[in-house]
N, C-alpha and C positions, 0 to 999 in steps of 0.2 A: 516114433515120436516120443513115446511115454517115454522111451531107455533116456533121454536127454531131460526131461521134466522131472522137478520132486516136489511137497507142496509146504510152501512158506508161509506163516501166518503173519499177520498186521502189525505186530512189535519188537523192535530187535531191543535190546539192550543196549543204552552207554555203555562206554568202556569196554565194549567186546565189538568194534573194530575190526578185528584180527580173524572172527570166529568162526568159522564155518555153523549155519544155523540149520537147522534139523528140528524138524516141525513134529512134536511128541505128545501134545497134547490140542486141542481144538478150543481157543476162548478161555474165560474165566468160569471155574464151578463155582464161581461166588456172585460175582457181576453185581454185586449191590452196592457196591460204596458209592455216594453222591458228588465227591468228586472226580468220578473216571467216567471217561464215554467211549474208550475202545473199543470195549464187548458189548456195548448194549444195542440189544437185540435179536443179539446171537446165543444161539445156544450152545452150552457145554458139549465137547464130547472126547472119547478117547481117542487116540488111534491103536489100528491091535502091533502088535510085534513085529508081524508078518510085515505089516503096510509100510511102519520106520525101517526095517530092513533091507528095505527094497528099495528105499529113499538112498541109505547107507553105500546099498551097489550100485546104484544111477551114479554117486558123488564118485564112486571108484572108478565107475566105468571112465569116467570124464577127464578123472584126474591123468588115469593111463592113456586118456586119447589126447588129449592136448600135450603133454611127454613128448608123446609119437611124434607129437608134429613140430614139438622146438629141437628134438635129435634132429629128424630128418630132414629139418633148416639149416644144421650146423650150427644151433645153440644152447647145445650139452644142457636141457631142460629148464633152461631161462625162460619164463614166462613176458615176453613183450608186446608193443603193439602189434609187431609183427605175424607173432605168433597166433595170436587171437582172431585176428583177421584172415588168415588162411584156416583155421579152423572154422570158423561161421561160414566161408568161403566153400570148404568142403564138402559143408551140413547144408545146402540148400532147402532141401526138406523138410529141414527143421525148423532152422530159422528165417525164410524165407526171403527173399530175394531183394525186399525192402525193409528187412530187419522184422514185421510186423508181429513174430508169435512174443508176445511179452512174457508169458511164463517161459518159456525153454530162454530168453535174456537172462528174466529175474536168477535164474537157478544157475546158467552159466557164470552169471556178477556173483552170484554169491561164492561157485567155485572155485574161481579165479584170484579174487580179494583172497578165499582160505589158502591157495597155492601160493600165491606174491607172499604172505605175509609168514612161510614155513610150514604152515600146517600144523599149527601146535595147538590152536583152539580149537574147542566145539562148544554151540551153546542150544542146548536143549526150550523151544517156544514150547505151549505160548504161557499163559501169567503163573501157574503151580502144576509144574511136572510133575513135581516130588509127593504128587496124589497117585497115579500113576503108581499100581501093586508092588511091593518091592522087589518079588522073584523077578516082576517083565520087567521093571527098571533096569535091575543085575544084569539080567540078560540082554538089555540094549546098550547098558555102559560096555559091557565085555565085547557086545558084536561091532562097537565103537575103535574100541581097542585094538581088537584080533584085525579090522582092516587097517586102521590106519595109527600105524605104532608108534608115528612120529607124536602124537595127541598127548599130552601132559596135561592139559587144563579141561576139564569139562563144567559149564554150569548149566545155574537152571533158577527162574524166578519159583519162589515158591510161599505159600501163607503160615504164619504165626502158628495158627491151629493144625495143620498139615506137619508141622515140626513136630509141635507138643505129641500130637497124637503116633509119630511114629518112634518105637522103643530104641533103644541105646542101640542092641545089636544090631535093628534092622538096617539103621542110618550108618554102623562100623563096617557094616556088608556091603552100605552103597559106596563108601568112602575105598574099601579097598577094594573096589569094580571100577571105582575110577573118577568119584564126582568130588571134582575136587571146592566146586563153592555152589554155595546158597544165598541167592538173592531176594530179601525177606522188604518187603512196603509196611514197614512198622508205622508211618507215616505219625501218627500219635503216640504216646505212655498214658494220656489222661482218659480215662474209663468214658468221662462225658462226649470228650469230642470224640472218642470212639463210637460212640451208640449213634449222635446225631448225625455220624458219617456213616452211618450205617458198614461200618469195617466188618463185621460180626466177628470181632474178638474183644478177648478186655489184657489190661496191661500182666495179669499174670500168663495170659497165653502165650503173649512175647517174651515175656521172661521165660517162660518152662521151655519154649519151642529152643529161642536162641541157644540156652545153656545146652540143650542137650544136641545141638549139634556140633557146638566150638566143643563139648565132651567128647563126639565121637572125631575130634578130627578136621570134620570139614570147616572150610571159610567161610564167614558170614557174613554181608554183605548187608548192612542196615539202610533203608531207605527213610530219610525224615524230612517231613513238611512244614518247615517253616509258614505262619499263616494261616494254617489249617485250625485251627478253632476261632478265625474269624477275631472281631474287637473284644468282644465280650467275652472269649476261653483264653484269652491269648498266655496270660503270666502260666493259669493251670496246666496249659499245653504245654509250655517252653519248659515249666518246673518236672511235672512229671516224665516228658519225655527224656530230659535229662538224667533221671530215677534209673528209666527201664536199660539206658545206653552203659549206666554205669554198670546195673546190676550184671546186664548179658556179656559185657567188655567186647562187643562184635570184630572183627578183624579188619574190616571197613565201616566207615560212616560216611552217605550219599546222603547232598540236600538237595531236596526237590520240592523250590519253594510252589508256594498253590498258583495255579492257574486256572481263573475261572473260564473253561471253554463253555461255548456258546451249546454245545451238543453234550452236556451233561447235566444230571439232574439238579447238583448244585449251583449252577447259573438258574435255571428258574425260580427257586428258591432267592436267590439274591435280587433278581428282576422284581419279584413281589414284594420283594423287602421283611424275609423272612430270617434273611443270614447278612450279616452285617459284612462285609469284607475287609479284608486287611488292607493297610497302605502301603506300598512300596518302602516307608522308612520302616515302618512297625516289623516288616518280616527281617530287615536288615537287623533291625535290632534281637530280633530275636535269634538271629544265623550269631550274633555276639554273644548274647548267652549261650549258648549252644557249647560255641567253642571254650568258653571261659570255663562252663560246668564241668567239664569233662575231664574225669581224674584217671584217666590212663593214655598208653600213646595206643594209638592204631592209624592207617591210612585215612585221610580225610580227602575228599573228593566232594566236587561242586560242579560237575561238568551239566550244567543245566541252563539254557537262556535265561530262562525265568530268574537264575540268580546274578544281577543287574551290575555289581560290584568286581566280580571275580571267577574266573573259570578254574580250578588248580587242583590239582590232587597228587598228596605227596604226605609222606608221617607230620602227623600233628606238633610230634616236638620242632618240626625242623620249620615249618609252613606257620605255624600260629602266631609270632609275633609280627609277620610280616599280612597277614591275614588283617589282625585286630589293627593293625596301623593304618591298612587299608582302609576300615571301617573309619575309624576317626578322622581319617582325612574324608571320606565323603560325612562324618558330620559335622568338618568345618564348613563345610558349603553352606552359601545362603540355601535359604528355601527357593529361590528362582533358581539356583544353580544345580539346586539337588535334581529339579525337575528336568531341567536342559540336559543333565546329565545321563538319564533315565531314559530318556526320549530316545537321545544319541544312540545309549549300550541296543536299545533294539533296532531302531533306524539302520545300522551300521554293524552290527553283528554279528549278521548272521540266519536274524528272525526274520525277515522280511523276506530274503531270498531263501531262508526253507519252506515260506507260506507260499511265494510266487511259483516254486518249484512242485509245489504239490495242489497248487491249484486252489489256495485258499485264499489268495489273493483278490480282494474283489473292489469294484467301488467304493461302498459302505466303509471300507476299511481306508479305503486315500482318502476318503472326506474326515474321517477321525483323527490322520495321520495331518492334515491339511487345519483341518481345526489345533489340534494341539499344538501347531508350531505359531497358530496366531494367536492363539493364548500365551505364551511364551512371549514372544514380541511386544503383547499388549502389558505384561507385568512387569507392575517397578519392581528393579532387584530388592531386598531385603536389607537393611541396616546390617 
């Protein structure tokens, strides 16, 4: 049973779709920021070499047994419905008779998606690998490698300070072992809304970290939060963050405007009326400074529900006038229409049925959904 199981942590990344995921580290060794409720309440931990290794032969083993079984259908290693279903077919013991063991699924979907989609990705969980000693890092990017040689891409999320602190060579060794991007939650530049988000970095961290990895090479992957300093931080937020974006020139820029989830520490804070929150136009406008600040080209990506306007990601020079137009047309909306609108992009996007699908779907949440659309009806449009 174990040879069919590997073990997947709670977060995959946007944008790696494609990945094959490989569980390298256990949780967050920071877990304090006040707007994340992933990790809370779990502890950090590693995994040794040995353990990813073995995760590494489970994915090979699987990849050569599913093979086996689209040849010896007579479909020269096409991965199909077909195929999959005489494979599970095969494994009764594994996966059992009513589909019920979930991990040996989970780990199957996971190796299936990497097989459909070439096998070129891999993306190393869970929030900073790249804490993770550099020799064992080396040493799991190469045993990466050595099995599966189709692999070109490898990432990994990893913190500001986790950058800064690992030296030029160390990060030149990982880059030629194989890691080809760094996924960095810069989420602010301004020092304040750092501290009161408890990030525990300040905006020089990000700059030192960023630089020295786009120095040695690798891809850098900025993640920024529109929102995130709230009514009161907002201009300091938008201004400095744009500071730290110019200084590092990251290779991507990801917006991930703020969502106050009900199971992090920053919703309580806001319930008690400690943190002011942003308004749906206030982070729009600031996703328009954002773009406007930004004096170089690099990938710009927005794959996030939370961003209400627009899903896209594509180089800045080509995507930004069609971006900002976007914007200006949702601030021609009246104010009833801005809201009608906003309702809609979750209503109908997507949100709802990732909430219903994961089980967060409840009540509480059709009576807010049920209220909001009779506010809506009850409001005169706007002049």
């Amino acid at each position: 049973m174990n040879d069919f199981i590997i073990e997947i942590g709670p977060m995959g990344p946007i944008g790696e779709q494609e990945a094959l995921i490989l569980r390298a580290t256990r949780n967050c060794p920071w877990n304090r920021c006040l707007f994340c409720s992933v990790y809370k309440g779990k502890r950090f931990g590693y995994r040794t070499v040995s353990e990813i290794k073995r995760d590494i032969d489970v994915v090979k083993r699987l990849d050569q047994l599913i093979s086996q079984v689209s040849f010896s259908m007579g479909m020269g290693g096409k991965i199909t419905e077909e195929v999959i279903w005489r494979f599970i077919k095969d494994h009764p013991e594994v996966y059992g008779r009513n589909l019920e063991n979930r991990h040996a699924l989970t780990t199957l979907s996971n190796v299936l998606n990497w097989m459909v989609n070439g096998k070129r990705r891999c993306f190393l969980q869970d929030a900073n690998s790249l804490i993770i000693r550099p020799k064992e890092l080396i040493e799991i990017l190469r045993y990466i490698k050595e099995k599966f040689p189709s692999v070109d891409v490898i990432s990994t999320y990893a913190r500001s300070k986790t950058c800064a602190q690992r030296s030029f060579n160390e990060l030149k060794e990982l880059k030629d072992a194989g890691l080809s991007w760094v996924y960095v939650g810069i989420e602010s530049g301004c020092d304040e809304v750092l501290k009161y988000m408890r990030k525990g970095v300040t905006q020089k961290d990000h700059i030192k970290g960023g630089q020295k990895v786009l120095e040695a090479g690798i891809n850098y992957a900025a993640f920024v939060m529109p929102g995130l300093g709230g009514k009161r931080l907002s201009k300091k937020h938008v201004k400095e963050s744009i500071k730290v974006l110019n200084e590092i020139r990251p290779t991507e820029i990801r917006i991930r405007s703020l969502a106050m989830q009900k199971d992090s520490p920053l919703y309580e804070r806001w319930r008690k009326g400690e943190f002011e929150a942003p308004t749906e136009h206030q982070m729009i406008d600031e996703i328009e400074q954002i773009i406007r600040g930004i004096e170089f080209d690099c990938i710009f990506e927005t794959f996030q529900l939370t961003n209400i306007i627009f899903n896209t990601r594509g180089r800045l020079s080509r995507i930004k006038s069609e971006m900002l137009n976007k914007i200006l047309w949702y601030k021609s909306l009246s104010y009833h229409r801005r809201l009608e609108w906003e309702l809609n992009r979750y209503l109908y996007n997507g949100y709802i049925t990732y909430l219903q699908r994961t089980g967060r779907f409840d009540s509480e949440l059709q009576r807010l959904i049920e209220d909001a659309k009779k506010s809506l009806n009850n409001m005169e449009d706007e002049v």
